[in-house]
C-alpha positions as CSV (number, residue, x, y, z in Angstrom):
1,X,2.4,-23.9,1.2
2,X,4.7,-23.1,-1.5
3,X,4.0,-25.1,-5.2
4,X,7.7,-26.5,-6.7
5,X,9.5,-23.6,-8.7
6,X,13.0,-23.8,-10.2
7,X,15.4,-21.0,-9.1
8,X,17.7,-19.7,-11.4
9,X,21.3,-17.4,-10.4
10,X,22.2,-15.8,-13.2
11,X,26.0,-13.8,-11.9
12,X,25.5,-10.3,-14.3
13,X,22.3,-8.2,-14.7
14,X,22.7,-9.1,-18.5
15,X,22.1,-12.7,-18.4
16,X,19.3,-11.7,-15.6
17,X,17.8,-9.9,-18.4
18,X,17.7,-12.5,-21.1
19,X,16.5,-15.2,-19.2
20,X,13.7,-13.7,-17.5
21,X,12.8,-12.4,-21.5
22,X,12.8,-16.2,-22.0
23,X,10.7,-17.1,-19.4
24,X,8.1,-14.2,-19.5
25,X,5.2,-15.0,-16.9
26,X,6.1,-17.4,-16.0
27,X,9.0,-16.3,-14.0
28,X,9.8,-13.2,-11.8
29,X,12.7,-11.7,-10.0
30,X,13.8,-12.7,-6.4
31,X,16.0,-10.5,-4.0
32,X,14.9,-10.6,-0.5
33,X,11.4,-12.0,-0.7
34,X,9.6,-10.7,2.3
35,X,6.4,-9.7,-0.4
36,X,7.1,-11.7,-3.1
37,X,7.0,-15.2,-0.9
38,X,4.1,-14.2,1.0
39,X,2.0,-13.5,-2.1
40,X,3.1,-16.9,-3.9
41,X,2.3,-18.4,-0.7
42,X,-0.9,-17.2,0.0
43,X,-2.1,-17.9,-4.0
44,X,-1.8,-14.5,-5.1
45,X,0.9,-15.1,-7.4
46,X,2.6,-18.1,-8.8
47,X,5.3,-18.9,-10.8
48,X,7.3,-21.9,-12.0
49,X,10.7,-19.9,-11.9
50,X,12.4,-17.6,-10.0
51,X,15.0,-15.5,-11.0
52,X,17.6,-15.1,-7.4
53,X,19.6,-11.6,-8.1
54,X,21.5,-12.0,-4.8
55,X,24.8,-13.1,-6.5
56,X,25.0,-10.2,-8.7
57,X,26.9,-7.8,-7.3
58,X,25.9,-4.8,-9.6
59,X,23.6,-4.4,-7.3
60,X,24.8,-4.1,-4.2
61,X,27.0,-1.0,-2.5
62,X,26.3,2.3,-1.5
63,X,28.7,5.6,-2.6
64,X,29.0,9.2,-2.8
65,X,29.3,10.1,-6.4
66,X,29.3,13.1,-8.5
67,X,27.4,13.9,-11.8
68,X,26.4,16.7,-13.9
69,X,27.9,19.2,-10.8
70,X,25.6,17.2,-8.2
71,X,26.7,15.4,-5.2
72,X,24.1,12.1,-5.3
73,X,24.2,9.1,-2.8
74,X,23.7,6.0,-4.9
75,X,22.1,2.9,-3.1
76,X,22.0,-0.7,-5.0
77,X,18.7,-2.3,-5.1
78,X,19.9,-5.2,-3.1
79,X,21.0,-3.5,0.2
80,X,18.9,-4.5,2.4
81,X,17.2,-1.8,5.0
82,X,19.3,-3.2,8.0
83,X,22.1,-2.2,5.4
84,X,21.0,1.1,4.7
85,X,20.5,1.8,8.3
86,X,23.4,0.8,9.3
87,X,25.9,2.3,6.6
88,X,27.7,5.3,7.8
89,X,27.8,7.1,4.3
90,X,24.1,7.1,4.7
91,X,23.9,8.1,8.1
92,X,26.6,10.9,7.8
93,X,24.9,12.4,4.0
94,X,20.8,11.6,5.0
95,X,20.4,10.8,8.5
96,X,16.7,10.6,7.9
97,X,17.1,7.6,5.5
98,X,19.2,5.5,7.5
99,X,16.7,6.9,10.7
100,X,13.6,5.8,8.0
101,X,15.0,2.1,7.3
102,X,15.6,1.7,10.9
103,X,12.1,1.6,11.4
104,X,10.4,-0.5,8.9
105,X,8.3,-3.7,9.2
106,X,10.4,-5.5,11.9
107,X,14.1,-7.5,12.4
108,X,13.0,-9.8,9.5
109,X,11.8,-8.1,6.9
110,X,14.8,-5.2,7.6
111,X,17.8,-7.8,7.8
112,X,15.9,-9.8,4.5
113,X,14.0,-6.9,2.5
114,X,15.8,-4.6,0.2
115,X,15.2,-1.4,-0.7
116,X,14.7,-2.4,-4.6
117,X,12.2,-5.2,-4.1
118,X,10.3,-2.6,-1.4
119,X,10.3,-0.4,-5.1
120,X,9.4,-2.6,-7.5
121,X,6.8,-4.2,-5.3
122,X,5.0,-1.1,-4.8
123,X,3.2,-2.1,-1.6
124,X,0.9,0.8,-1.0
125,X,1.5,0.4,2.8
126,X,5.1,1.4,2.3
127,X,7.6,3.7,4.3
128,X,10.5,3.9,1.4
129,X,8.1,5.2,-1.4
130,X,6.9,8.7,0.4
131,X,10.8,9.8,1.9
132,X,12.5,8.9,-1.4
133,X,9.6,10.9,-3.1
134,X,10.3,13.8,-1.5
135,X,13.9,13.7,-2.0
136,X,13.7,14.1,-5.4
137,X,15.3,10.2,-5.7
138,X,16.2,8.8,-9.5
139,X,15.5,4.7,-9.8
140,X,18.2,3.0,-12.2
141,X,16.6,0.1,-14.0
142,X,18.1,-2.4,-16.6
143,X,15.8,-4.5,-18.8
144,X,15.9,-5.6,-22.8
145,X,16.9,-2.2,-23.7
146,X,19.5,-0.9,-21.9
147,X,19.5,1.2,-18.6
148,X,17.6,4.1,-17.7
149,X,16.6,6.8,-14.7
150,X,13.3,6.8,-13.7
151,X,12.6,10.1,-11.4
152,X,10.8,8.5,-8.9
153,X,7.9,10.8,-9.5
154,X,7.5,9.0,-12.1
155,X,8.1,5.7,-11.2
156,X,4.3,4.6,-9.3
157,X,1.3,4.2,-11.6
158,X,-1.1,2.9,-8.6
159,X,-1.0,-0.1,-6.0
160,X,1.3,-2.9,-6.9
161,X,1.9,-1.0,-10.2
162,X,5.0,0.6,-11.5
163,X,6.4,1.7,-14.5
164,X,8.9,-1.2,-14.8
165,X,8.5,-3.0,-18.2
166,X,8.1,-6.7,-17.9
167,X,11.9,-7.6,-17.7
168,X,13.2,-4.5,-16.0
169,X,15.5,-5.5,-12.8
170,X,15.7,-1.8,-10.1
171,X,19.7,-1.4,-10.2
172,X,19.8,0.9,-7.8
173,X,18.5,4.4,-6.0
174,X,20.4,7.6,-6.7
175,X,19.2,10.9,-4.2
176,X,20.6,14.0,-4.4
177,X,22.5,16.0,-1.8
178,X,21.2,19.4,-1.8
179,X,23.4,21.8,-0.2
180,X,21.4,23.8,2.9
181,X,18.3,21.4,3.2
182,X,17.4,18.6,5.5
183,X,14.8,15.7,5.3
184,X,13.0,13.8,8.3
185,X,10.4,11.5,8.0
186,X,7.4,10.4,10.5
187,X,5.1,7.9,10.3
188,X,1.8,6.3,12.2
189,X,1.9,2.4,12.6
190,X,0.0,0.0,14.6
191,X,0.9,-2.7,12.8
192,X,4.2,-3.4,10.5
193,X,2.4,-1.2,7.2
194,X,2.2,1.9,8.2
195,X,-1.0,3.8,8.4
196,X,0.2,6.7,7.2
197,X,3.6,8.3,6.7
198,X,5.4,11.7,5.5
199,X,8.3,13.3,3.9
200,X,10.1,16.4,3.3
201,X,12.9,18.0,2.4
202,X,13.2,21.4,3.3
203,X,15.7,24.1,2.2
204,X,16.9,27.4,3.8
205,X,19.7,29.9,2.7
206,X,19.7,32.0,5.7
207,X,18.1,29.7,8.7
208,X,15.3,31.8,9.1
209,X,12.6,31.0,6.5
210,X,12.0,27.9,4.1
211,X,12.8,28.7,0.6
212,X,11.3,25.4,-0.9
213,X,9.7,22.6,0.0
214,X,9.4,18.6,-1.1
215,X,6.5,16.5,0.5
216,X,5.2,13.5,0.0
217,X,2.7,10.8,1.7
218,X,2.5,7.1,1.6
219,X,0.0,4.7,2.8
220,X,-3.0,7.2,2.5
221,X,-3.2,7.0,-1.3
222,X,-3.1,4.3,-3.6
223,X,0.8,5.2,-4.0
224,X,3.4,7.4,-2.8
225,X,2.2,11.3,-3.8
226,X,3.9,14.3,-3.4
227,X,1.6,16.8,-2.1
228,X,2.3,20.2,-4.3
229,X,0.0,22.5,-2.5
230,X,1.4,22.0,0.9
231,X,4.7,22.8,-1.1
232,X,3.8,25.9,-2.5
233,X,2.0,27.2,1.2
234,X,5.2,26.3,3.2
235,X,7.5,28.3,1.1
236,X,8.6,31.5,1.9
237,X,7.4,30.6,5.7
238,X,9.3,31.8,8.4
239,X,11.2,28.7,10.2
240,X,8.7,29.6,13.7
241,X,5.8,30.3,12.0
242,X,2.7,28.8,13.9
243,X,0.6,27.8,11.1
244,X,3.7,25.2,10.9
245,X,2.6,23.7,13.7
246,X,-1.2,23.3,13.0
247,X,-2.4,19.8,11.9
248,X,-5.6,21.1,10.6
249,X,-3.5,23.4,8.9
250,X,-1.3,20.9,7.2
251,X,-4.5,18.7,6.5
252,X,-6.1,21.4,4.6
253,X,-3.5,22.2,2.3
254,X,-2.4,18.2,2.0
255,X,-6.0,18.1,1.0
256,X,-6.4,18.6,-3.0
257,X,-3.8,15.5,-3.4
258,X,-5.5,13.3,-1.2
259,X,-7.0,10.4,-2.3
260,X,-7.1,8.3,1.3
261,X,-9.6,5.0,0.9
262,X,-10.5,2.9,4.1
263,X,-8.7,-0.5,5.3
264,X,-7.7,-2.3,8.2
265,X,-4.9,0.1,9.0
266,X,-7.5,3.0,9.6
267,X,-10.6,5.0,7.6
268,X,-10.1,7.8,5.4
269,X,-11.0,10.3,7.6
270,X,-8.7,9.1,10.5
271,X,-6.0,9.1,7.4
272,X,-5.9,12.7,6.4
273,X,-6.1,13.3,10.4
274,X,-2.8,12.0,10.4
275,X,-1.6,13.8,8.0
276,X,-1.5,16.9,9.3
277,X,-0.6,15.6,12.6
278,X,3.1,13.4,10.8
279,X,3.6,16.8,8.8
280,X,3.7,19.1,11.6
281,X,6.1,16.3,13.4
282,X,8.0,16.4,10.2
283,X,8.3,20.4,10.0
284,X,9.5,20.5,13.9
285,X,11.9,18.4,13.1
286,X,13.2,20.4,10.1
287,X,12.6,23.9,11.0
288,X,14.4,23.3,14.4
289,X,17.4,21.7,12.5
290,X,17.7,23.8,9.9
291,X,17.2,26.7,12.5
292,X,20.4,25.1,14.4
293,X,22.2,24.0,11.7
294,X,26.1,25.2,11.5
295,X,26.9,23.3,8.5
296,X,25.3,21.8,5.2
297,X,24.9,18.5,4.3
298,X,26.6,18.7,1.0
């Protein structure tokens, strides 16, 4: 049962801001709720305001923009993943996003969750985290002292953690377009968290090897982590190379960056055995489109 709270609707990010700054603990930021709820109603959190950011429309939208000689797809923090799947810039510029939000949790929490309260939570057991990882994603936040990117490298210090000061509100997620790669994701889930899940982005020049590599888990670790040395021993590979499609391979070279613990969504062990398996769904997917490919996605 949920305690009395008063909601507040501030109508500009500004005045968002400044009242939460006034409130401090006593308050937090509301968008779709699908966490946020559950862990006031269960005791985890309470609070005796709540800050509703669905009426400012900073925050919402999704474009194609250019910057700094980059083509970036910029999603606001309060489209929710039904949104996302749906939207035909997404699916057109990074099929495996729209492909990605498709799948999470169930009709709920994708017609109610949004993709910036999925960040700023920073569920552990989370599908967004590991695919925007891996695409090299910037996170827009606002807060007392202006705006500022956050590479999303960056942006997880451990479960439920993130670098968000106190009164920052996630504006929005800006991912690169990089001419000549592709990015899938795949993912392991009995129940709505996933178990385990991986991304990549994979580039080519000349459809016949992989020239570099970004790869990232969630659900294994504590957070979303990109996993370096399976970077560094996929490049250079030739797109049918057989080690590609070798979970133990993949599990073995994920290894050094795992830091899988054991919960009701599997053990450790059974963890970095999915692993390799998700990565060498992942790679199948990529080496055979990038192997097909006729055209960039640019």
């Amino acid at each position: 049962m949920l305690r009395p709270f008063e909601m507040h609707r501030p109508a500009t990010l500004e005045e968002a801001v400044r009242l939460h700054s006034h409130l401090g603990d006593s308050a937090a930021y509301y968008a779709g709720g699908t966490e946020l709820l559950l862990a006031i109603k269960e005791g985890i959190a309470q609070y005796d305001h709540l800050i509703d950011l669905k009426g400012i429309t900073a925050l919402r939208g999704i474009e194609r923009l250019a910057r700094g000689g980059r083509t970036l797809l910029r999603v606001g923090a309060l489209m929710c993943h039904a949104e996302v799947a749906a939207d035909s810039s997404v699916r057109a510029s990074l099929p495996a996003l729209a492909e990605m939000a498709q799948e999470i949790g169930n009709v709920r929490v994708r017609n109610a969750g949004t993709i910036g309260g999925n960040l700023a939570f920073a569920e552990p057991h989370s599908d967004v985290g590991a695919l925007l990882l891996a695409l090299g994603a910037e996170i827009e936040a606002m807060g007392e002292n202006g705006a500022r990117r956050i590479p999303a490298e960056e942006f997880w210090l451990g479960p439920f953690e993130t670098v968000l000061a106190p009164h920052e509100i996630a504006v929005a997620v800006e991912i690169p377009l990089e001419p000549g790669a592709r990015a899938a994701y795949a993912k392991f889930a009995l129940r709505e968290f996933p178990t385990a899940g991986i991304g990549a982005l994979f580039h080519t020049a000349d459809r016949s090897r992989i020239d570099w590599a970004k790869i990232a888990v969630g659900a294994v670790n504590g957070m979303p982590t990109r996993l370096r040395q399976a970077e560094q021993w996929v490049r250079g590979m030739d797109l049918a190379d057989p080690r590609l499609t070798d979970p133990e391979a993949w599990s073995e070279a994920a290894g050094p960056f795992l830091e899988p613990f054991d919960d009701i969504y599997g053990s450790a062990d059974y963890k970095v055995h999915l692993v390799g398996v998700l990565a060498v769904r992942v790679a199948s997917t990529l080496c055979a489109q990038l192997g097909a490919a006729d055209k960039e996605v640019s």
